[in-house]
LOTORLUM-567290 format. One record per residue (C-alpha): residue in three letters; x, y, z. Coordinates in steps of 0.05 Angstrom, whole numbers, plus 5000, padded with zeros to 4 digits. Layout:
N
ALAXYZ;...
//
This chain:
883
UNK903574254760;UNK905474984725;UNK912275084756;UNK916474614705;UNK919275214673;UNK925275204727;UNK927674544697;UNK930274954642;UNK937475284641;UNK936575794572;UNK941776244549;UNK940476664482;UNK947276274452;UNK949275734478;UNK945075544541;UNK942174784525;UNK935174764545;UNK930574314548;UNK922974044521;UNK920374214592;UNK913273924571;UNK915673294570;UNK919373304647;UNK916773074710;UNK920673694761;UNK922473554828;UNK924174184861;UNK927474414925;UNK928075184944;UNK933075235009;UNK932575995029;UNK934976465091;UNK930676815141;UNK929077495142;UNK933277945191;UNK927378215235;UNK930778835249;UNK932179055176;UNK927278655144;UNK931078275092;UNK934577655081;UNK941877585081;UNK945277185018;UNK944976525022;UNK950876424971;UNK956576225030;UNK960975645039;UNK957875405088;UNK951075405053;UNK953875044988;UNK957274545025;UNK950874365058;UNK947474304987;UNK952773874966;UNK951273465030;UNK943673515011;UNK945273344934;UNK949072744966;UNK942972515000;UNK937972534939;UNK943572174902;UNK942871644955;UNK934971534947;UNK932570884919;UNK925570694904;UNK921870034903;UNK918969964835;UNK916669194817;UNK922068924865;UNK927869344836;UNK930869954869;UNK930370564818;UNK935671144828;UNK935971844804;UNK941171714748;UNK935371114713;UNK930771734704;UNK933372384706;UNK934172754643;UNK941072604600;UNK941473084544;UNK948573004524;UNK952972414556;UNK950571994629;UNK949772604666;UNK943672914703;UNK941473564675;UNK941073814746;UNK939374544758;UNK944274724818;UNK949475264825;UNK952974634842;UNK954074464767;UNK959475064765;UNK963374444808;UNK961573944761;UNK956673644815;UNK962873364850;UNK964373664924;UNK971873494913;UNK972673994860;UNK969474574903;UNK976474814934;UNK980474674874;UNK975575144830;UNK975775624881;UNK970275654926;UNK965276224929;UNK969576534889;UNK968476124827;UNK961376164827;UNK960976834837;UNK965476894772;UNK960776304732;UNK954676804751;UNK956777314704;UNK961276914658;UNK957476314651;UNK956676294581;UNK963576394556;UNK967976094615;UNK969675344592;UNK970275254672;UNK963675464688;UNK960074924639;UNK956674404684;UNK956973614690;UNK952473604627;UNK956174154583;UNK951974634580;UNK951675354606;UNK947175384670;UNK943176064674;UNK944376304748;UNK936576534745;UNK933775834737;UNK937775664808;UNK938176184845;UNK932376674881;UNK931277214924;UNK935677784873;UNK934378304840;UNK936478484769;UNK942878144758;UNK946278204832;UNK946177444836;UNK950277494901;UNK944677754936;UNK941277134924;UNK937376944984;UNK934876184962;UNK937975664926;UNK933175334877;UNK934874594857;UNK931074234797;UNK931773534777;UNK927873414714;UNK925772794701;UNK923772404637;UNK917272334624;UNK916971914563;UNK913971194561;UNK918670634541;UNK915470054504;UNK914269684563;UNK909570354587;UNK913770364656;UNK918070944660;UNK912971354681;UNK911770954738;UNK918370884759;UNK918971654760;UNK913071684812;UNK915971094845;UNK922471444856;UNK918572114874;UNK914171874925;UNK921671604972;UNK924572374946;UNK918372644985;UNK919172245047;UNK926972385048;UNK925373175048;UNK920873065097;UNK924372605147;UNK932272775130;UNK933273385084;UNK927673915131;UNK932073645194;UNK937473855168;UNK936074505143;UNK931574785201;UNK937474685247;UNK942475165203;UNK936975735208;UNK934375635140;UNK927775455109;UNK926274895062;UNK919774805018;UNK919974214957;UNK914873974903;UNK913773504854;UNK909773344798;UNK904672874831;UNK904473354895;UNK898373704874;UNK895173104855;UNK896272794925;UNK895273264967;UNK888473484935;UNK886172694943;UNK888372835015;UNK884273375026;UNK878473014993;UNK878172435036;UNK879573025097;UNK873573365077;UNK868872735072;UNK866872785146;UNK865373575132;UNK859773325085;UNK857072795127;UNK856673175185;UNK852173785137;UNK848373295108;UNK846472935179;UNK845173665199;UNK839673735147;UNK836673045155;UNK836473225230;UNK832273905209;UNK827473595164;UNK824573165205;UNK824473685257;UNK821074165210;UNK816473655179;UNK813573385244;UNK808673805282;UNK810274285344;UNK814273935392;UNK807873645447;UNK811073125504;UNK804472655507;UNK805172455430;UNK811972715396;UNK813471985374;UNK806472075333;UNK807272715310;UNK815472765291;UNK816472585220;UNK823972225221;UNK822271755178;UNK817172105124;UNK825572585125;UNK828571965118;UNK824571695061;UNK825772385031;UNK832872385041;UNK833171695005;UNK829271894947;UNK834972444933;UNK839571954933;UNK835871544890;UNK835772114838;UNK842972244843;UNK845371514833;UNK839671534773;UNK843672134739;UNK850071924749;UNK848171154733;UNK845371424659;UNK851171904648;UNK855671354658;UNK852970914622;UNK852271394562;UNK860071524581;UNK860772194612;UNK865272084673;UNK863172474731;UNK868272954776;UNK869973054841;UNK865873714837;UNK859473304823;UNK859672854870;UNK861273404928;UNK855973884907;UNK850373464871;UNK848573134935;UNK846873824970;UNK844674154917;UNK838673634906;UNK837973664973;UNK836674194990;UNK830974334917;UNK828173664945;UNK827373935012;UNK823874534993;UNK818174114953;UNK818573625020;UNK817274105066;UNK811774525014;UNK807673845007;UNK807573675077;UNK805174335097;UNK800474385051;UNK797373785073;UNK796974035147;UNK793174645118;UNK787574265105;UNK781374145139;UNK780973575185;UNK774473405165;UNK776373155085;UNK778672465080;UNK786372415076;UNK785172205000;UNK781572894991;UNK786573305036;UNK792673104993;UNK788973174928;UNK787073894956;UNK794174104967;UNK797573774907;UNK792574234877;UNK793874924918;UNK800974734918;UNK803074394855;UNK803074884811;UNK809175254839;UNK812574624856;UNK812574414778;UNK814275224756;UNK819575194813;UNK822974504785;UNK822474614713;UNK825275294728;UNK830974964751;UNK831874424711;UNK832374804657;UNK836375334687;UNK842074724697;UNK840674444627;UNK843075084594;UNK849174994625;UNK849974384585;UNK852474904526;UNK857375194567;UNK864275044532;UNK868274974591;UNK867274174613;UNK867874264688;UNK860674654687;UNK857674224620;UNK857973594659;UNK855173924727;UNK850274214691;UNK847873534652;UNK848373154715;UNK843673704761;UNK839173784706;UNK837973064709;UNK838672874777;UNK833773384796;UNK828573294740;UNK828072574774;UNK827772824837;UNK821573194820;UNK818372514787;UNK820172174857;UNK817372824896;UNK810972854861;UNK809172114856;UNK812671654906;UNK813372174956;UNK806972354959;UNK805171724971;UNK810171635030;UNK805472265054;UNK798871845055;UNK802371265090;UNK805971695140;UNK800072105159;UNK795171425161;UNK800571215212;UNK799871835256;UNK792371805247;UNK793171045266;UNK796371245337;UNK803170775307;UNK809770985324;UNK814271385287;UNK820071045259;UNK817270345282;UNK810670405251;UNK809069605278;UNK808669875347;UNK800970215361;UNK799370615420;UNK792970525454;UNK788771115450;UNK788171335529;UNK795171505521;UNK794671975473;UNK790372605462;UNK782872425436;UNK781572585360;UNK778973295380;UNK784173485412;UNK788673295351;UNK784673615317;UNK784074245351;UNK792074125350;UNK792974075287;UNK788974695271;UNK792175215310;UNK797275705277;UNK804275545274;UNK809076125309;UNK812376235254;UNK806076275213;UNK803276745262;UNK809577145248;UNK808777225176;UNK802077495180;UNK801677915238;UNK808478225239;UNK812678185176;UNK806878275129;UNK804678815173;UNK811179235172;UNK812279135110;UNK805379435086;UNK808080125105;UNK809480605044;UNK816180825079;UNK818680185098;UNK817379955016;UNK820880545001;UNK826580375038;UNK826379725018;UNK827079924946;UNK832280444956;UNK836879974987;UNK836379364950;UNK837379804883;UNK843080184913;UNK845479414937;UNK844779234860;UNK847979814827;UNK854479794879;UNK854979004858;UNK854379214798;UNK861179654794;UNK864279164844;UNK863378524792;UNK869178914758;UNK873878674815;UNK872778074809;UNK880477704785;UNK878777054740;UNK883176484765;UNK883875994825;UNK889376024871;UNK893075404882;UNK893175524950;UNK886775574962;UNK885774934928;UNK890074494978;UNK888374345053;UNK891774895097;UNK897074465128;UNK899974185065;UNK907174195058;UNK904974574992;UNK903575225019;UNK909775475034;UNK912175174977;UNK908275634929;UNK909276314977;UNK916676094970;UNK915376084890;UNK912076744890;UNK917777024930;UNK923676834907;UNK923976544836;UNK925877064793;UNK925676774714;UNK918576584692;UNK915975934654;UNK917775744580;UNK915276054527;UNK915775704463;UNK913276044395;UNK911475514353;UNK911775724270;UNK908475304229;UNK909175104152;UNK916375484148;UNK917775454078;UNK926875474074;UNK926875444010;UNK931375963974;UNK925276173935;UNK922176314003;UNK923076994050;UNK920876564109;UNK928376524139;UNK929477284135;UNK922677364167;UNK924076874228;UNK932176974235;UNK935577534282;UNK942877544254;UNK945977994198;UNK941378024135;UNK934677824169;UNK928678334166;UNK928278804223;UNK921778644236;UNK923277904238;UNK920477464291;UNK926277404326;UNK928678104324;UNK920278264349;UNK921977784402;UNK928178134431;UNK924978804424;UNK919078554465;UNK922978234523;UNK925279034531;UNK918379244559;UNK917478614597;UNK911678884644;UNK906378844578;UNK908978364546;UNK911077884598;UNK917577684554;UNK923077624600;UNK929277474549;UNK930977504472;UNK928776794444;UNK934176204436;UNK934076054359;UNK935675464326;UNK936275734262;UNK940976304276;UNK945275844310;UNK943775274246;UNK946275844203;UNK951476124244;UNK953875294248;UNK953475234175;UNK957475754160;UNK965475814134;UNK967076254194;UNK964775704251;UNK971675254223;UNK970074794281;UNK962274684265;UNK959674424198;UNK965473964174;UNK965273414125;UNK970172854110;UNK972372724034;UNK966772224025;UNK961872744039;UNK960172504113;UNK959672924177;UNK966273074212;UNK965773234285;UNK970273744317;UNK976673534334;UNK975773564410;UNK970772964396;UNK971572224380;UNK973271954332;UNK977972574327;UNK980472514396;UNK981471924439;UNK977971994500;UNK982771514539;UNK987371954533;UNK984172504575;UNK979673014563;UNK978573044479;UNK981973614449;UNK989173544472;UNK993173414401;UNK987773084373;UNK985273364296;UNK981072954252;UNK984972804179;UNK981472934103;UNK976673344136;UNK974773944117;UNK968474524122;UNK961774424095;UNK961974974045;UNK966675634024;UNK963476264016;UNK962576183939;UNK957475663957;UNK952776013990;UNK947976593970;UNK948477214009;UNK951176804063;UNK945076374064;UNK944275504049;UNK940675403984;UNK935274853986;UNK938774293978;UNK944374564021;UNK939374664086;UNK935573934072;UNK942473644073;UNK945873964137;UNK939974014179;UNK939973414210;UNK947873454218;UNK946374064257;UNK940673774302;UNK945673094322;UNK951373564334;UNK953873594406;UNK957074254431;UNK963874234460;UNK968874784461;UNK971174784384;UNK964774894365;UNK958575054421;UNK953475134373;UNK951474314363;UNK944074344362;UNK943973664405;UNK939973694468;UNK939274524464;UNK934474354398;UNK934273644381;UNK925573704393;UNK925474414368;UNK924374134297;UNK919673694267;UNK923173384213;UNK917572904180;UNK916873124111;UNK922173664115;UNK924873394049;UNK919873754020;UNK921874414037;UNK917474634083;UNK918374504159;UNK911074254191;UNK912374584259;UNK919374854298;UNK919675274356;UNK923375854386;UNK924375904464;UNK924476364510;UNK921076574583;UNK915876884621;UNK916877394666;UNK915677154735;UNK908977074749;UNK906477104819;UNK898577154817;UNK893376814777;UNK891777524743;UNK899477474723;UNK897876824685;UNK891676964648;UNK895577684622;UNK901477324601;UNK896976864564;UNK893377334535;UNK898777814519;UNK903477214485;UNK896177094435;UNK896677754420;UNK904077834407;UNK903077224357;UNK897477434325;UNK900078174303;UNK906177794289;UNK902077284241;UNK898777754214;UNK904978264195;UNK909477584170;UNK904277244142;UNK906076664173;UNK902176154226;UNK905176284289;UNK902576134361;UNK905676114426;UNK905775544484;UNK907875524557;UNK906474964598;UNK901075324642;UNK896975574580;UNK892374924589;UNK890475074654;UNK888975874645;UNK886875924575;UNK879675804606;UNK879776514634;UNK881076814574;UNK873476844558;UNK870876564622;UNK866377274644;UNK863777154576;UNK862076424587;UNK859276654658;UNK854977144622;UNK852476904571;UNK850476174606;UNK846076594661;UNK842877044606;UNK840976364579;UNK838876174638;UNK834476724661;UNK831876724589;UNK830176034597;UNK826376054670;UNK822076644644;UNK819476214584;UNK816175684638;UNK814876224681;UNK810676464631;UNK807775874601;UNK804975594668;UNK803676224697;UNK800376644638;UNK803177134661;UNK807677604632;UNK808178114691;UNK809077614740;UNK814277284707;UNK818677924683;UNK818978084764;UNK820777354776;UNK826577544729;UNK827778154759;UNK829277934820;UNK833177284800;UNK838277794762;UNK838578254826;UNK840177574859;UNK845577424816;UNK848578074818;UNK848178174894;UNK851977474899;UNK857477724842;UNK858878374889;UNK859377934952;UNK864877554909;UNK868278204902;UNK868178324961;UNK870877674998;UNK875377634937;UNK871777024910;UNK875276964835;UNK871976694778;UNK873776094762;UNK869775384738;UNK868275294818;UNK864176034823;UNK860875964755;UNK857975294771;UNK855875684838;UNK853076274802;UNK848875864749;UNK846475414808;UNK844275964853;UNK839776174789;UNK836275434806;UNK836575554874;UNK834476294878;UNK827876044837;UNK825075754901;UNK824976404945;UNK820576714885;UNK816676234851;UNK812476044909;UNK811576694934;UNK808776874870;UNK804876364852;UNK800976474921;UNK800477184902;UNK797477034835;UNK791476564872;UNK790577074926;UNK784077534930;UNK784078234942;UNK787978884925;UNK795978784922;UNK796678964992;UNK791978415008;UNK794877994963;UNK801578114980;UNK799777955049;UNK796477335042;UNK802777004995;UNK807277205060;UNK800876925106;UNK800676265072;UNK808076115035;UNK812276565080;UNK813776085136;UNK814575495082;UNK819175925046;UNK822876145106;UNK822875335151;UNK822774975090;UNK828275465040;UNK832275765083;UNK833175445152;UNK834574735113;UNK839875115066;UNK842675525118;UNK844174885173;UNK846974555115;UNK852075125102;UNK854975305161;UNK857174605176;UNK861774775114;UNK865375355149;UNK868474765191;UNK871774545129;UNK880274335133;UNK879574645063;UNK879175365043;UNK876675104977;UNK870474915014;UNK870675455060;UNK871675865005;UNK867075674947;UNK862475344988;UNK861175625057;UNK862676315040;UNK858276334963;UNK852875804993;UNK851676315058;UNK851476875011;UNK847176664966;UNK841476335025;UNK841877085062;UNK840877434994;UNK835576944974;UNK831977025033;UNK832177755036;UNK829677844966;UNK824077264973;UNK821477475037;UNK822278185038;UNK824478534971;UNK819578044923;UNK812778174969;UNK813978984967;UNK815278944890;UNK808878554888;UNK804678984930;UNK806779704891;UNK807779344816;UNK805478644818;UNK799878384769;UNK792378674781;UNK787278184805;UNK783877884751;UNK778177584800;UNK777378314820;UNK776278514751;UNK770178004739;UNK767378264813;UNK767178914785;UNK764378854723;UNK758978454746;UNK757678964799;UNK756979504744;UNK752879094695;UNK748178914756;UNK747579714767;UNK746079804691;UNK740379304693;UNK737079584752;
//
């Protein structure tokens, strides 16, 4: 995906290298083990090593692919800069590619010689005439001790332009998909068994393998959501009683429930599709649970509810009752959320806009479906039960001297839950003491204020290996990457408008040779590349135009030539100066009437006049380098210039190429990025000139750039947003500011378990964070809300909340998300495990802890007075006054 730049062999000079946007890389890197007793690996530059990559080159010569019943070879797709050869990037090309010219070059010896020389030794060009750069092939070195190379790093770009038919990208895949399987099958074979290690990648490997781990990870998800279908029933139903479980269980009032999620999903994804939006892999993964798990909480709330009521009402009466103690903190709870997701719709980054338009929606119907139709499944499920019919086969009725009598159902349905009993009589009770509510503050602050400095650790980014299932062939692929590749990616700055006009300063201000400023792009360039740990520049830029005015110049005799009718004249080790039947061009051959471009009288201070640059550009840019004259701008710069409209004299866009450090971790990346925008913008700014840089990762990382800022602001928003229908339904603007309070703590408690599993931030953990803001609603609203409707002091009040919510919050909340997570941690993915297990777990034991115990000690010391209590007491006062 990012690791193209290897494709590319780049030499200040001469080296020809290539548009590496527009190549599809294959790569192989064949390196040696480690010597366990010293620790490092021995060099893998041998004979015997290089004639096994020759045998290894012979074998990816040999693959053919089925493409639309013709067989497609390397040579139909590889890159051909100059002539019909592959541009390759192998130490092999200092033997031409050809295993036969190995002794006659010399061996070892030669390439050791082409490491240092190979941009002036004519012997050392490769198949494709150009210099290779022994850092784009070789790994495992350190500074220029090439010898000590410990991996050999192959590179076969590939074409990745579309022919008119629209098929050569296909056949590039085609081919890729057989150069897979032969590493696998043949080319691993053969280099396990000479003690050395092979990893390989290509451009669609990502791609694949992350579909792989997709449909891997499908059973993962089945299996948690069959887990939480399996609890709500369970929790819905009453206590487990032998003589009439099939009356009591609820399996199909959870499986109705289950359905209407579904229902709302498909209903958000159906209108977003419809309107266009596509959805993502992302939404259709965590969606599901997510709505799950809100609808479960309102399942479980209602049906509870219900059972709360007296036996005597009519059903009608009982479920009007508890829509009515109940519904209130449903609807805060929902809208809470929904609008908590629909914020996210303004979040910049797509990945979290569309999650956040397709939650909002899916779980705003959900609550439609939860407060109308499900209620109604309610009535009939509980006339079923009353009607002695069997669960899940409601058809089937049970006489009534098989079952317990009404009063005993009654009596049964009555009695106090365990868990209920729990609440009440134990963790309302301990937590009523002043010192336990002191320590309960003191160590949730202290909790808050150490996430607080740990949310500085967190790295933005997202591992690639993370990202892939843990036994792809990838992984050792990328630790190979981080270990031994030793040059960086491409860097291309790209100046825009350049005015070369002679009127104009802009070629003194972008040039590097004699007469150019000193503060010139170019020359800024170089000097950067000598701190390369800030500004991630590993080498001095190739430049097109010092070598177009070096070319153009009297001295280069063999460069800029013209005939006597004012044509271009190659040099004369080209046709049609040489004949290349007659062996290699150059040997007696010397084009006649032709003569150099221009004398020194012609030029001005050694530079083209306007009409002069216009006319030789192009001449430069078709030029191919050979030995009279290596500065032809063919291949090394024929896309480096955008020639439409030059004639005007101004160049729309050209670039100037160099590399990237290596860069090993996602932290490298983002830096590099961000160190690059500001190199061009000081640069910009000083030349007065539009200049930016590119690399081919910078569309992947230049989200990071301001993603803490994205994350920030989109859960202020958030918050800001839940406290607005906190305190429109609630009227209450204490209640709702500790509501707040504790969400943030939430949030921040969840960051500073990030930091410290080393969770980055990424589009993954925002989504997470801004849906555990939804999620985290539930453990507080209806806590609250029974607060606010409880009588008494705030002890008493505190009390009763934990009496009559606690066990809903803690069956209905918790258990449901928390059997639903740790199915996860059985994940083939770390992405899941990672992302979801891990954040998911974190953010259901934080929840809980600040719903159930944190939240009801807040209340009880700072929560909102009793305003029933305030009446009471003024009308006991005004009764003493009149008596």
């Amino acid at each position: 995906m990012i690791l193209v730049w290897a494709a590319c062999g780049l030499n200040q000079v001469k080296t020809l290298c290539f548009r590496c946007r527009s190549l599809f890389p294959f790569q192989l890197i064949i390196a040696t083990v480690p010597d366990l007793k010293h620790g490092k690996s021995p060099s893998i530059v041998t004979d015997d090593n290089i004639q096994l990559l020759f045998d290894i080159q012979n074998k990816v010569d040999g693959v053919r692919a089925n493409y639309s019943g013709s067989m497609v070879a390397l040579t139909e797709i590889c890159l051909k800069p100059v002539g019909q050869d592959c541009a390759t990037q192998s130490i092999l090309q200092y033997f031409k590619m050809d295993p036969e010219n190995y002794d006659s070059y010399g061996g070892v010896v030669h390439a050791e010689y082409c490491f240092q020389h190979y941009t002036s030794a004519d012997t050392c060009l490769s198949a494709f005439q150009a210099p290779l750069d022994p850092s784009t092939a070789l790994g495992g070195f350190s500074g220029n001790n090439y010898t000590e190379a410990s991996a050999f790093i192959v590179t076969y770009p590939v074409n990745n332009a579309v022919d008119d038919v629209g098929n050569e990208n296909a056949k590039a895949l085609a081919w890729e998909k057989a150069f897979i399987q032969l590493a696998k099958e043949e080319l691993l074979p053969m280099v396990l068994s000479r003690n050395l290690t092979l990893s390989f990648s290509a451009e669609s490997s990502i791609e694949e393998e992350l579909k792989r781990e997709s449909t891997a990870d499908v059973i993962t998800i089945v299996v948690s959501y069959v887990v939480m279908f399996v609890y709500i029933s369970l929790t819905l139903g009453d206590a487990p009683h032998l003589s009439s479980f099939y009356l009591s269980s609820k399996v199909l009032l959870g499986l109705s429930g289950v359905m209407l999620v579904v229902l709302s999903v498909l209903g958000s994804v159906g209108f977003f599709s419809a309107v266009g939006i596509k959805s993502t892999l992302i939404i259709m993964e965590v969606i599901p649970f997510l709505v799950l798990a809100v609808g479960v909480d309102n399942m479980c709330i209602l049906v509870h509810a219900v059972k709360r009521q007296p036996l005597e009402l009519p059903l009608e009466m009982r479920i009007s009752n508890a829509l009515a103690e109940v519904g209130p903190s449903i609807t805060l709870a929902s809208l809470s959320e929904i609008l908590a997701f629909a914020v996210g719709s303004f979040i910049p980054m797509p990945a979290c806009r569309v999650f956040s338009m397709f939650a909002a929606l899916a779980v705003l119907l959900d609550f439609f479906l939860q407060v109308t139709a499900f209620v109604v499944l309610i009535y009939f499920d509980f006339l079923r039960a009353e009607d002695n019919r069997v669960d899940c086969f409601p058809c089937i009725k049970v006489s009534s001297s098989s079952v317990e009598t009404s009063e005993d159902v009654g009596i049964y349905h009555r009695r106090t839950g365990l868990l209920t009993r729990y609440m009440k009589e134990v963790h309302a009770r301990i937590l009523g003491f002043w010192v336990v509510k002191m320590v309960v503050i003191a160590v949730f602050l202290a909790f808050t204020l150490a996430s607080i400095a740990l949310c500085t650790r967190i790295e933005p980014g997202l591992e690639q290996e993370i990202a892939l299932p843990r036994d792809s062939y990838l992984q050792g692929y990328f630790n190979n990457v981080s270990e031994h590749l030793r040059i960086g990616p491409p860097l291309y700055f790209v100046v825009k408008d350049y005015n070369y006009s002679s009127e104009s300063r802009h070629t003194d201000q972008l040039c590097s040779i004699s007469q150019c400023d000193s503060n010139s792009l170019l020359n800024e360039i170089s000097r950067a590349s000598l701190t390369p740990e800030s500004s991630y520049i590993a080498k001095p830029a190739a430049s097109w135009l010092d070598d177009f005015l070096v070319w153009i110049s009297p001295e280069a005799f063999g460069c800029c030539r013209k005939y006597l009718n004012g044509s271009y004249c190659p040099p004369d080790d080209q046709p049609p100066c040489c004949s290349p039947d007659d062996g290699p061009c150059g040997v007696g051959g010397v084009c006649k009437d032709c003569t150099t471009c221009f004398r020194h009288s012609d030029l001005v201070n050694d530079r083209p006049s306007t009409t002069q640059f216009r006319e030789k550009l192009p001449w430069f840019l078709n030029a191919l380098p050979s030995a009279d004259c290596a500065k032809g701008g063919h291949g090394a710069y024929t896309n480096s210039v955008d020639l439409n409209g030059y004639g005007s004299g101004v160049i729309r866009a050209s670039e100037f190429r160099t590399y990237h450090t290596p860069l090993n971790k996602q932290g490298d990346y983002v830096n590099s990025l961000r160190a690059a925008r500001d190199f061009s913008s000081r640069i910009s700014d000083s030349l007065k000139m539009d200049i930016f840089p590119y690399s081919v990762f910078y569309i992947f990382f230049e989200q990071y750039l301001d993603i803490w800022r994205t994350a920030l602001i989109n859960i202020a928003i958030a918050l800001g947003a839940i406290f607005i229908v906190c305190l429109l339904i609630t009227s209450s603007l204490w209640s709702s500011a500790i509501i707040i309070l504790v969400l943030a703590m939430i949030v921040v408690d969840l960051m500073g378990v990030m930091a410290i599993l080393d969770i980055q931030l990424n589009a993954v953990s925002v989504v997470n964070l801004i849906m555990s803001i939804g999620i985290a609603v539930e453990f507080c609203v209806h806590i609250t809300h029974a607060y606010l409707v409880s009588h008494g002091d705030r002890n008493q009040r505190a009390k009763e909340a934990l009496s009559t919510m606690g066990a809903s919050v803690f069956s209905g909340i918790t258990l449901t998300k928390l059997v639903g997570v740790i199915v996860l941690g059985f994940s083939r993915s770390e992405l899941f495990v990672v992302y979801y297990f891990q954040m998911y777990l974190a953010l259901v034991v934080i929840g809980f802890l600040h719903g159930l115990v944190f939240l009801p000690v807040v209340l009880s010391i700072f929560g909102p007075p009793n305003p029933h209590l305030s009446i009471d007491i003024h009308q006991v006062e005004s009764s003493s006054d009149l008596s």
